[in-house]
N, C-alpha and C positions, 0 to 999 in steps of 0.2 A: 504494500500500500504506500503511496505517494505523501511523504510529509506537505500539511499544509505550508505557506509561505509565511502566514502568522497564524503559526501554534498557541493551543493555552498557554505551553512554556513562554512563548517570547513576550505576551502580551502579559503575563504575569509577571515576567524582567522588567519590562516597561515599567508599569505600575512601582515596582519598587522602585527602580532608578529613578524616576517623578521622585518619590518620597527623599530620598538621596540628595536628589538637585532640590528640594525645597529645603531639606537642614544645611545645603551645603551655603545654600543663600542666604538661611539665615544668621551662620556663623562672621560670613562675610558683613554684613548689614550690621552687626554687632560690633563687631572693631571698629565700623566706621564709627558711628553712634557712639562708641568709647572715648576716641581719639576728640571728636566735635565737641562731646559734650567736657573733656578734662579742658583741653584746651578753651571753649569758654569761661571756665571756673578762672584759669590762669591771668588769663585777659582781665578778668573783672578782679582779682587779686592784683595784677599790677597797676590798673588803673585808681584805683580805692587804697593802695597798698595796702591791703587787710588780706591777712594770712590766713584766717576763717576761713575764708573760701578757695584756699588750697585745702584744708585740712577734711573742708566738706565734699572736693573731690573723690577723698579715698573713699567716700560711701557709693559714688556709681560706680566705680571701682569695682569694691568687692562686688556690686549687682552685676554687672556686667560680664564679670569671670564666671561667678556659680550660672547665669544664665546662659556664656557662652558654654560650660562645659554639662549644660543638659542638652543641649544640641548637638554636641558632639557626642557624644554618650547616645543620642536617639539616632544617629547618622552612622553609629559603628551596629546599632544592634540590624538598622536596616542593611548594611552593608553585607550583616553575617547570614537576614535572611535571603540576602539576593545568593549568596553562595550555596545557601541548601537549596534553594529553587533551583540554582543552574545545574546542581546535581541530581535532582531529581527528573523522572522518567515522564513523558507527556500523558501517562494515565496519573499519575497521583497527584497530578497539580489541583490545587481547589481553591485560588489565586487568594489566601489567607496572608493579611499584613501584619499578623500578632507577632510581636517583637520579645513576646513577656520568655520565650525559651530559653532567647542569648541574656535577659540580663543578668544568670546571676556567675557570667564571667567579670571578673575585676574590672577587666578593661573596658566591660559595654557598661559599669555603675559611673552613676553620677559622681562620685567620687574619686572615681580612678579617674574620667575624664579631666574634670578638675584638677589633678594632679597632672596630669597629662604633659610629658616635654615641651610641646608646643604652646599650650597655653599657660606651663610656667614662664615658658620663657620673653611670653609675649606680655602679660601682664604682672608678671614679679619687674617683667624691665622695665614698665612702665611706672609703677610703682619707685622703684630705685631712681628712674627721669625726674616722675615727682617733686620726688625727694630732694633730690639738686637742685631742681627749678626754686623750691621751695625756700632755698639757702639764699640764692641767685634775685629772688623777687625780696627784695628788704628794703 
């Protein structure tokens, strides 16, 4: 029998991959939205010289990290289901988005995410910029 040209399997990939390119966008969308909103805090601390509003920085901060790292966390578990979909056979597919399998690897939790190399490194260094800025704006 002649495989279709879109199979359950493919059109079940699709679906995930959507899901995939929506966390990936939102992780993007979040850095911006980090960077915009520190950097107004900074502006309005050098302008006012009032360090307050450095200090109130680190609160989007920390929002920003734990929310970038539940999108990543939701982007690794889709990721893990697009690998059991790809290895599965075009009867068993029943194009299921349930993520709840992969989470309880370290790496697909909210917490391993958040810990995450790249998001230490992106927002611990921002944080440490902060920090300078912070010396730097007096």
């Amino acid at each position: 029998m002649e495989q279709q040209p879109f199979s359950n399997k493919h059109k079940h990939l699709e679906f995930v991959q959507a899901a995939i390119n929506r966390m990936a966008g939102n992780l993007f969308l979040l850095k911006g939205w980090s960077i915009t909103l520190i950097a107004a805090l900074f502006a309005l601390a050098a302008k006012d010289a009032n360090k307050s509003y450095v200090l109130i920085a680190y609160f989007p901060l920390l929002i920003f990290w734990c929310l970038d790292g539940y999108f990543l966390s939701q982007e690794r578990r889709f990721r893990a289901l697009y690998d059991q979909v790809r290895q599965k056979s075009e009867v068993d597919i029943d194009f299921s988005m349930d993520t709840r399998p992969f989470s309880n690897d370290s790496r697909n939790s909210w917490a391993g995410a958040i810990l995450s190399r790249t998001l230490i490194i992106y927002y611990a260094g921002l944080a440490i910029v902060m920090l300078v800025l912070m010396f730097l704006v007096r």
